[in-house]
C-alpha positions in Angstrom: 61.6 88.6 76.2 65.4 87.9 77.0 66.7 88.6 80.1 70.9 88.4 80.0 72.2 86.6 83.5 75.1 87.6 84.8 77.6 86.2 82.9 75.9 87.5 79.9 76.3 91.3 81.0 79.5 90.9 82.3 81.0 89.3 79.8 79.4 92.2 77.5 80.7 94.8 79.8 84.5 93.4 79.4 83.4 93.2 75.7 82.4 97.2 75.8 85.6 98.2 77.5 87.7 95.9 75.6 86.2 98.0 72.1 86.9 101.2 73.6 90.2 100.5 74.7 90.8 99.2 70.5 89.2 102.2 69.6 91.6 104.8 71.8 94.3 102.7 69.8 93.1 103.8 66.3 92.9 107.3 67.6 97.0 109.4 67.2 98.2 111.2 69.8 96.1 109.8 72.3 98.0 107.0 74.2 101.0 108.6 73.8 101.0 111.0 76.3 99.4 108.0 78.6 101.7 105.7 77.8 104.5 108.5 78.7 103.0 109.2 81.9 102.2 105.6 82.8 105.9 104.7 81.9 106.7 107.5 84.7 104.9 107.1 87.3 104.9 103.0 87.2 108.4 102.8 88.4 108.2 104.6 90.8 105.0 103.3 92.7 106.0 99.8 92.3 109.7 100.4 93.8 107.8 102.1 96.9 105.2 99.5 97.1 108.6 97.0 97.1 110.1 98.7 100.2 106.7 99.4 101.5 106.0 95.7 102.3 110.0 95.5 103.3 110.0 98.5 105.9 106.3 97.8 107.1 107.4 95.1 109.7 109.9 97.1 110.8 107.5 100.6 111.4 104.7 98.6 113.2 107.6 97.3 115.8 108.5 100.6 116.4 105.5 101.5 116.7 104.5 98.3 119.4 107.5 100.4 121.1 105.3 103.4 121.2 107.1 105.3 118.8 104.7 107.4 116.7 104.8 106.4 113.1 106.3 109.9 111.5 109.4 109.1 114.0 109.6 106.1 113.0 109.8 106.6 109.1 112.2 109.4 110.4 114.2 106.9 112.2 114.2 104.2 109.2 115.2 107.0 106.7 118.2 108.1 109.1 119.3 104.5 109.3 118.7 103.8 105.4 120.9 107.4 104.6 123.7 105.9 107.3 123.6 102.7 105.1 124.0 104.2 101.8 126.3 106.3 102.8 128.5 103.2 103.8 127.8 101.9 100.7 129.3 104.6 99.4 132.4 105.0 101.0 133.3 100.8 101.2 131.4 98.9 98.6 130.8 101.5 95.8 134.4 102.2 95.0 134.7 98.3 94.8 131.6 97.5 92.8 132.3 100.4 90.4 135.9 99.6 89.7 134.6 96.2 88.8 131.9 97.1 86.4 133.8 99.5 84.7 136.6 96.9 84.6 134.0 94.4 83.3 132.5 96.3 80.7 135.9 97.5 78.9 137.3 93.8 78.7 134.0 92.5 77.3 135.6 91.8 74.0 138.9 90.3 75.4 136.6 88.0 77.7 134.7 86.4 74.6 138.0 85.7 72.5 139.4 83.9 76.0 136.0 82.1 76.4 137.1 80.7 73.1 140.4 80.4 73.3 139.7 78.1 76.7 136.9 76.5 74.6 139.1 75.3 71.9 141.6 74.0 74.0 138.9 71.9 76.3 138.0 70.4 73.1 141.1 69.9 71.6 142.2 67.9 75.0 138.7 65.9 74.6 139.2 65.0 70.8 142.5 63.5 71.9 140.1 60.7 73.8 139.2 57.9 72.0 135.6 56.0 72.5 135.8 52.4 71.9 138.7 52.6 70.2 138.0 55.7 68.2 139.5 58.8 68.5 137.0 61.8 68.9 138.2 63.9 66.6 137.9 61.8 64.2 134.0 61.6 64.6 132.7 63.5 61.8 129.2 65.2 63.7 129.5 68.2 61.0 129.2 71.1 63.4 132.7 73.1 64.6 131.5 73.7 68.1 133.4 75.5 69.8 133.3 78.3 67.1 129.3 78.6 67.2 129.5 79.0 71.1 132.4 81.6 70.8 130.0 83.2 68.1 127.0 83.0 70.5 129.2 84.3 73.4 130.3 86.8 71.5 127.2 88.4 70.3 125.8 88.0 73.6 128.7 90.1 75.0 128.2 92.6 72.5 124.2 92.7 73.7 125.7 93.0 76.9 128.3 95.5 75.8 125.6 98.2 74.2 122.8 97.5 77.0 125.4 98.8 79.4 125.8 101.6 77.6 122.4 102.4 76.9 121.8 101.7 80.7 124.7 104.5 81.4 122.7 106.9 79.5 119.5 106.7 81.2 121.3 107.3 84.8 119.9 110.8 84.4 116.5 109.8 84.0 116.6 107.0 86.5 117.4 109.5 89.2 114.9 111.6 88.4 112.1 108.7 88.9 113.9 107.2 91.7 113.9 110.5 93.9 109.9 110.3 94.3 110.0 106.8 95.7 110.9 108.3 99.1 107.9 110.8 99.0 105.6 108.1 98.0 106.9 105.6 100.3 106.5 107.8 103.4 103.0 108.6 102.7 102.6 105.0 102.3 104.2 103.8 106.1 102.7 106.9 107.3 98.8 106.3 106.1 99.3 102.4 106.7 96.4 101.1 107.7 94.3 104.6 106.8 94.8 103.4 103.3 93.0 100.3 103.6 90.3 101.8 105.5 89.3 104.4 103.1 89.3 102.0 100.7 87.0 99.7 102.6 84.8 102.7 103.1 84.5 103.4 99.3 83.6 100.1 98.8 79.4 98.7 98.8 78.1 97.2 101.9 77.4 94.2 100.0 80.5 93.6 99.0 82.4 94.6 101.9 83.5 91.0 103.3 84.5 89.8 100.3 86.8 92.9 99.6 87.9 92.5 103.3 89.3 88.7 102.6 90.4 89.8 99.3 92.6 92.5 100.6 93.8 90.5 103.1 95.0 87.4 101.3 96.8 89.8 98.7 98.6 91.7 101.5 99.8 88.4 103.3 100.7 86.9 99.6 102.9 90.2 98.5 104.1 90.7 102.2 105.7 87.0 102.4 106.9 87.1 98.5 108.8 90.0 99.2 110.6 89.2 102.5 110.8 86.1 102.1 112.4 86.6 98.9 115.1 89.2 99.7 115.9 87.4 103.1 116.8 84.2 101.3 118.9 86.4 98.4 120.5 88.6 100.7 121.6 85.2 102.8 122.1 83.1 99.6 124.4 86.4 98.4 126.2 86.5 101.5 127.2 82.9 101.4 128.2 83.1 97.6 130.2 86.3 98.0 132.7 84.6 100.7 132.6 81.1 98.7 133.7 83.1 95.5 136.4 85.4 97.5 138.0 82.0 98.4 137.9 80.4 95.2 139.3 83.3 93.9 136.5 84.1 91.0 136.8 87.6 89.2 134.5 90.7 89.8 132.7 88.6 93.0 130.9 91.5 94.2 129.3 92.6 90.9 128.5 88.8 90.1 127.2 88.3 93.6 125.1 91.3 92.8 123.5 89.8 89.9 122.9 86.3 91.7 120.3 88.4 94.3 118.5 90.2 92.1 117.8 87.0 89.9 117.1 85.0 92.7 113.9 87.5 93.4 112.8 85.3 90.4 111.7 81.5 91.9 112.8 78.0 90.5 115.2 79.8 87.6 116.6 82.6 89.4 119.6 80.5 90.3 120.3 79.1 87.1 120.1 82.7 85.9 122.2 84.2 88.0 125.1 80.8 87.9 125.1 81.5 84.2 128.1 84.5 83.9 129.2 83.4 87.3 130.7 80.0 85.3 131.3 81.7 82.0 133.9 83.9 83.6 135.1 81.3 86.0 135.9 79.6 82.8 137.5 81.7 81.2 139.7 82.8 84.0 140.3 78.7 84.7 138.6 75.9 83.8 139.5 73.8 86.7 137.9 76.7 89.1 134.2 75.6 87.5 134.1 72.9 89.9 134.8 74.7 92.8 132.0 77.5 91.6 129.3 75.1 91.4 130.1 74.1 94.4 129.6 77.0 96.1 126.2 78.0 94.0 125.4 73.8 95.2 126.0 74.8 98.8 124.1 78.1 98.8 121.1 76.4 97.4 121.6 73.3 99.6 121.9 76.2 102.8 118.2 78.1 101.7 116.0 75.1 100.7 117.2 73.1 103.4 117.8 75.4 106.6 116.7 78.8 105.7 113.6 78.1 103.6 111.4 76.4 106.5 112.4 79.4 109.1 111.7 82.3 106.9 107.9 83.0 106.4 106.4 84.1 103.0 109.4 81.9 101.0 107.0 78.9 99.9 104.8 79.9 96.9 101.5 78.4 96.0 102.6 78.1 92.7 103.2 75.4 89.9 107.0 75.2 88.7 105.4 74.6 85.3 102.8 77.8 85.9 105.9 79.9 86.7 108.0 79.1 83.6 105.4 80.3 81.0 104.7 83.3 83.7 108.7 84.4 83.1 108.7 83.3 79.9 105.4 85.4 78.6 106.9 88.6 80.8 110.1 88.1 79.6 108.4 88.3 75.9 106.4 91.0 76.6 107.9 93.4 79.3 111.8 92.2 79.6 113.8 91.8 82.9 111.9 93.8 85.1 108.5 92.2 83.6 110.3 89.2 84.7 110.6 90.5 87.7 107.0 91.6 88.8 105.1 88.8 86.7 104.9 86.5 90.1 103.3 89.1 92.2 101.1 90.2 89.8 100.0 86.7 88.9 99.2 86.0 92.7 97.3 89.5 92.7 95.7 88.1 89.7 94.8 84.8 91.3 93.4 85.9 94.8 91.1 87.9 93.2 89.9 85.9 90.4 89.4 83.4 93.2 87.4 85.4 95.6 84.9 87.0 93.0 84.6 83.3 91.8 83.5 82.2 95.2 81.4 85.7 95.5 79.6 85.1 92.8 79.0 81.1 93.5 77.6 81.9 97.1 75.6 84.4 95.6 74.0 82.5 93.1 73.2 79.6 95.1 71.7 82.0 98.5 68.2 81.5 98.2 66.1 84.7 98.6 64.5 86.0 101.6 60.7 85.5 101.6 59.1 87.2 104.4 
């Protein structure tokens, strides 16, 4: 008679659940309301697991300084309200004026980026090469207005996504006000947490769940620090660079530049993207100086700050993390882009350790007494 192994049953068991789950599809009106509550309480969870591994570090020394952890969250929401409110008061007037400012001279931007296009070219074209003028090179494709065209329809994106994100502030608010309910509960039952969980889980399985847990908290913990220490200095150091060069709406394009640069190896290509496009349009001659700065910056993390800040090497592929960001991006958008990296290291730690569960369990030999 056949006897399945156990790659047999579980590859039937994904199988099973795989069905189902194609089954619930075919079925209306029942993943709507799932998806609807999934959408809301996603959000939400992974913002506080975000600040979660970003406070942490900062509770447990308080509570080395024998501070009980309730005061402590206390004490870290007192100083979090004293820094928002100081956001408030200095940088949000600032940051506002300059989005608002941004977003109403999107149109006049593109037909500048053009007009400063077409007269880079017209300056090139009056070159020659080997004796021959450029422009009169026949190559069949009038330049300058396809990239105006392209600039302009991005701008246009641009124009109705900030729109459509203005209209959503309601609903963002709403989300956003749970995160500091679930993110107290999560400082507050810290290590509780993981010790129910351990206690839920088999005895056999126990270790393996134990290293499991581990390596993903250590993998999050130094992706997330790591990650915003290096933007926040990177930012810093970009923000002052750009204030002397004298490039337009710093602080919002600073702003951008961080929260790219959560994204490894492309984040700063990302991010130096509308920092050059509106340092050329305001002056050509200022792109120089702007790569510059975006040189230094990157020059400043991979060569001093990089080696001193834990967590900010990844044990990743460059190639790995370009179809990562490009798949998320395809299938989830900016913030899929976002949280592809940490879920693919979740993702990997744990494929890896049931892998070498299930190879030391296969090759134990049995206990005959």
């Amino acid at each position: 008679m056949f006897k399945p192994d156990r790659f047999t049953r579980t590859s039937l068991h994904i199988i099973f659940v795989l069905l189902i789950l194609f089954l619930l599809t075919k079925i209306p009106g029942i993943l709507a309301p799932l998806k609807a509550a999934f959408s809301l309480i996603f959000f939400p969870i992974v913002v506080s697991l975000f600040l979660y591994y970003l406070f942490r570090p900062v509770i447990r020394r308080l509570n080395d300084w024998k501070i009980k952890r309730p005061w402590s969250i206390l004490l870290l929401y007192a100083a979090a309200v004293g820094v928002f409110a100081g956001f408030s008061i200095w940088v949000w007037p600032i940051l506002r004026s300059q989005f608002l400012n941004f977003s109403d001279n999107l149109p006049m931007l593109a037909q500048n980026f053009s007009n400063q296009l077409q007269l880079l070219m017209r300056h090139v074209q009056e070159q020659e090469i080997w004796g021959t003028r450029i422009n009169d090179i026949d190559v069949g494709i009038d330049l300058p207005q396809q990239l105006s065209g392209y600039l302009e329809n991005f701008l246009n994106s641009a124009s109705n996504s900030l729109t459509s994100a203005l209209s959503v502030v309601a609903w963002v608010f709403l989300v956003v006000s749970t995160v500091p309910m679930i993110l107290y509960f999560m400082l507050k039952d810290d290590r509780k947490g993981y010790a129910f969980l351990l206690r839920t889980v088999s005895v056999k399985y126990r270790p393996t769940f134990r290293d499991m847990a581990m390596d993903i908290d250590s993998a999050l913990s130094g992706f997330i620090v790591g990650r915003v220490l290096l933007a926040a200095c990177v930012g810093i150091f970009d923000l002052i660079g750009f204030l002397i060069v004298g490039v337009p709406y710093p602080l919002l394009l600073v702003l951008f530049i961080i929260v790219t640069d959560m994204i490894p190896y492309i984040g700063v290509y990302l991010g130096a993207i509308p920092v050059v496009i509106v340092g050329f349009i305001d002056s050509p001659a200022s792109v120089i100086w702007i790569i510059v700065v975006i040189a230094l910056g990157q020059m400043l993390r991979n060569n001093l700050l990089s080696p001193v800040i834990y967590g900010s090497a990844l044990d990743i592929h460059p190639l790995t993390t370009v179809f990562l960001l490009l798949g998320g991006g395809a299938i989830g958008g900016f913030i899929a882009i976002l949280i592809v990296i940490p879920a693919y290291m979740v993702v990997k730690i744990v494929t890896i350790h049931m892998y070498r569960f299930y190879r030391s369990s296969k090759f134990t030999p049995p206990d005959i007494r």
